[in-house]
C-alpha positions, -999 to +999 in steps of 0.1 A: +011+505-341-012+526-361-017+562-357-053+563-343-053+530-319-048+546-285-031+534-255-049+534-221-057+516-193-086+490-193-111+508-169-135+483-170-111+458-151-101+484-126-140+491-117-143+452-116-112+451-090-129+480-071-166+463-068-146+433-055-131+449-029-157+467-022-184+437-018-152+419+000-148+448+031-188+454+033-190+413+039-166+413+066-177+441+081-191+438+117-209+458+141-202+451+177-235+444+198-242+472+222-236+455+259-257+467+285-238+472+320-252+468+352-232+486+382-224+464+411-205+470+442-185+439+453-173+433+485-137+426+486-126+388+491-122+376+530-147+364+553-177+384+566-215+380+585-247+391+576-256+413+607-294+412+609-297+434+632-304+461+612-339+465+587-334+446+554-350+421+535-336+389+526-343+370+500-329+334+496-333+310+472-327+270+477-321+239+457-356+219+461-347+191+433-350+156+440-315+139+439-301+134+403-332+159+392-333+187+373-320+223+394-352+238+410-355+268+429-372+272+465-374+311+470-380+321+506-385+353+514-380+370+547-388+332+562-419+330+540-415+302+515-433+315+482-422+283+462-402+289+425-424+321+416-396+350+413-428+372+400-444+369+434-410+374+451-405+407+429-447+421+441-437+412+475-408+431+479-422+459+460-453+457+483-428+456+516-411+486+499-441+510+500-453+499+531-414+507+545-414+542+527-376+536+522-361+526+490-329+519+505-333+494+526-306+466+519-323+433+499-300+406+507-299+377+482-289+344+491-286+318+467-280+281+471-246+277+450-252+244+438-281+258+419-272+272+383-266+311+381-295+319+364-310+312+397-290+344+409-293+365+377-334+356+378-333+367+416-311+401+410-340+407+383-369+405+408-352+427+432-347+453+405-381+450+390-391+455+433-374+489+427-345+480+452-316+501+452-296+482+476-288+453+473-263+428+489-252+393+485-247+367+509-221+341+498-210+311+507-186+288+496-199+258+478-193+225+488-183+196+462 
């Protein structure tokens, strides 16, 4: 070897092997979506009645599709049928609210379950948007 070569490492491989890995970790690299949480209080599993005894609202939507059709929703609401508008169903119960003065009077949802659950999630919204704060469900068990 002559006197004035000089032995090194090749830097410009190393900064290749760096961009690499670099470009490599920023591709795979993920950010989780931020999930939004709702807080429900779900009764525990047995049997139970709605006792309407006391002052709530209840809103219950119904499967109103011809056989083999498409789901539709039939919203009733406190024994008023208001057809498939959950809009209306949402100015209602806001309007029944500030006639009541209470805010915590129980809205009790009661969905068909043949019906899809957007049905349920589109009714939950309404009662929300109503400014409800209490809010129960009435289940029942589906029947195949």
């Amino acid at each position: 070897m002559a006197e004035n070569e000089r032995s090194g490492l090749n830097m410009t491989s190393m900064i290749d092997v760096v961009f690499l890995l670099l470009t490599f970790f920023m591709l795979n690299l993920s950010f989780p979506a931020r999930e939004k949480t709702m807080s429900v209080n779900l009764p525990g599993s047995g049997t139970g009645n709605f006792d309407p005894s006391g002052l709530s609202f209840l809103l219950e939507v119904r499967n109103a599709a011809p056989a083999g059709g498409p789901p539709a929703a039939e919203i009733t609401l406190q024994g008023t049928r208001i057809g498939a508008d959950f809009d209306l169903a949402s100015r209602r119960l806001r309007k029944w609210y500030e006639d009541v003065g209470n805010p915590n009077v129980p809205v009790v949802i009661d969905v068909d379950p043949s019906l899809p659950y957007r049905f349920f999630i589109r009714s939950l919204d309404a009662t929300s948007k109503a400014g409800a704060r209490n809010v129960k469900f009435a289940g029942r068990v589906a029947r195949g």
